[in-house]
N, C-alpha and C positions, 0 to 999 in steps of 0.2 A: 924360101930357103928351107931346104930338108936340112931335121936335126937329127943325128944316130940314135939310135934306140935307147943306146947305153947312155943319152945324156938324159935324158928325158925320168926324173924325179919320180918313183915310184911312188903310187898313191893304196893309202890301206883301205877297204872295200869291208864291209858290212861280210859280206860271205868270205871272208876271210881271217874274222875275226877269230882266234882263239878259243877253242868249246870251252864253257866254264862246267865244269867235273861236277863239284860241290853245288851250284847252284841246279843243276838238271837232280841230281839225285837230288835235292834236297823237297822241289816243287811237286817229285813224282812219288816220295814217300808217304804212306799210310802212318798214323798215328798207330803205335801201340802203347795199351796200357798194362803194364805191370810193377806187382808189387816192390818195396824194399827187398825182402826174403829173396825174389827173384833175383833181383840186379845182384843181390851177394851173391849167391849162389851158385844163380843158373834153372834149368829146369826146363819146362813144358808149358805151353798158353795154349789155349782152342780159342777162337775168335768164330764169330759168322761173317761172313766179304758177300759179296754181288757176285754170283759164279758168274757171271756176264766179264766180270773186271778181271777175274782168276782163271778163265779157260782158257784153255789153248785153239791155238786157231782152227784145227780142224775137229772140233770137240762138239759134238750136238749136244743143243740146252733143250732142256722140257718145255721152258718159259723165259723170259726176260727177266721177272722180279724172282727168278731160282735163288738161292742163300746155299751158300757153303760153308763147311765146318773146316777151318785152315787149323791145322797140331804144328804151331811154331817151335822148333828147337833154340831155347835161348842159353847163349852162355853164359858164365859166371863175368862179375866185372860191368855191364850194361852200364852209360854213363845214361843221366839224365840228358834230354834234346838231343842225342846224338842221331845221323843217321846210318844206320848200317842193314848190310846184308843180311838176312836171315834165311835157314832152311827150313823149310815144312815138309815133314814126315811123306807127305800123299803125295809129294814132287819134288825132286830132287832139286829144279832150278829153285836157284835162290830169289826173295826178294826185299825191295827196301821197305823199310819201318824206320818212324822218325819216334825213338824213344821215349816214355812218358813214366817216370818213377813214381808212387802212391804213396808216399813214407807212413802217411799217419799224421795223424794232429800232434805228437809228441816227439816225430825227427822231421826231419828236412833234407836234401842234399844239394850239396854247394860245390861242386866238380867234382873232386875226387873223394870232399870230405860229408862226412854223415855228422849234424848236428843234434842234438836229442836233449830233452830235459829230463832228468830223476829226479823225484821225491824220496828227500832222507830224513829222517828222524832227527828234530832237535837237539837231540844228547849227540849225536854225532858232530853237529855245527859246533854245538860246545865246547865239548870234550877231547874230539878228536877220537880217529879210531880205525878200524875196519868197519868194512861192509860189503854187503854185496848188493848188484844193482843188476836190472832185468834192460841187456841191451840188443841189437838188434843182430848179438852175433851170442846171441846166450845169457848167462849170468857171467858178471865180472867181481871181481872183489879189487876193490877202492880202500886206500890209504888217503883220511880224510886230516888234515891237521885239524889239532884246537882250534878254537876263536873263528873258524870258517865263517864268513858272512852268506845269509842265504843267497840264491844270486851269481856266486862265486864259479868257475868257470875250471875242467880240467881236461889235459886234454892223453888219449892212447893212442901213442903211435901204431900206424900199421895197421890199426882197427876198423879204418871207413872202407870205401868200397876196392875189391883186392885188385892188383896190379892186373895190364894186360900189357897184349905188344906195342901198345900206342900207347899208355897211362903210368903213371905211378901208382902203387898202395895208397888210398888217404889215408886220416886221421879221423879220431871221431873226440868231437869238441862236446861234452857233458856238461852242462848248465845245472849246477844242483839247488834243486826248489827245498826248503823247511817242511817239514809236514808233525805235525802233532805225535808225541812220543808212543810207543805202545805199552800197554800195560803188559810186564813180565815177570815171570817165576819169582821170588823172593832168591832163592838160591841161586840163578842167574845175573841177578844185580850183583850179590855177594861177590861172586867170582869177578866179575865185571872191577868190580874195587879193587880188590887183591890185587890183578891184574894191574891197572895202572899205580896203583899203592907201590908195586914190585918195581916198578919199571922207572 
């Protein structure tokens, strides 16, 4: 007995499976590494690649083990592990880089947000007060309360790594460590009393 075409269960085939977008760029991306500064920023990398791997196909090489000097344009925003598109200056085609941020021993990044630790001055844990603190988007000055416990955690909106068309602005979460008071002017203590004396 013939059964019509149309009754006959379509079956899904291996060569018909759906391309996976994400997983092909992600196998054919090169690592790059760049700093914090960068990923806030933006800016320029120079790498050495395999001109073997970077030529084009009707490109005569000198050698096989030839090295080329790739001038990546990187935009401001870069997330950590992402992978994306990039242009280099000496070829207009773009190519993929699987992201790698270098924060430093004293930040971190956690998607969108920058982690960091400060060293503050005792009398501040104290006291409570201003200050100011070296971060990875400059000097900030901090409204610290009294009785602070070292340890103690604050966070600036809008300050971690900056928005793009796909991300939010993060945040940057400050961890502030105790550090040993400095010794200062006599006249500067003075005013320092007043100061909270007045207030």
């Amino acid at each position: 007995m013939l059964i019509p075409d149309s009754n006959i269960p379509a079956k899904r085939t291996d060569s018909f499976k759906q391309f996976d977008t994400d997983k092909y760029r992600s196998n054919h991306a090169r690592t790059l590494h760049i700093s914090l500064h960068q990923a806030l920023f933006g800016g320029c990398v120079t790498i050495g690649v395999p001109a073997l791997e970077f030529a084009e196909a009707d490109e005569p090489l000198a050698s096989l083990i030839e090295t080329r000097h790739l001038h990546i344009i990187l935009p401001p925003g870069l997330r950590d592990e992402a992978v994306v598109s990039l242009t280099c200056d000496a070829n207009p085609r773009q190519r993929l880089f699987r992201i790698h941020i270098e924060a430093g021993n004293d930040c971190r990044v956690w998607g969108d947000d920058i982690w960091m630790t400060a060293r503050v001055e005792n009398r501040f844990l104290r006291g409570g007060g201003q200050t100011t603190i070296e971060t990875p988007h400059g000097p900030r000055h901090i409204n610290i309360d009294a009785r602070t416990p070292s340890g103690a955690s604050l966070r600036l909106r809008g300050q971690g790594l900056p928005a793009t068309e796909t991300a939010p602005a993060g945040d940057m979460h400050i961890r502030l460590e105790a550090c040993p008071d400095s010794v200062r002017p006599l006249g500067r203590v003075l005013t320092d009393f007043r100061q909270r004396w007045a207030s």
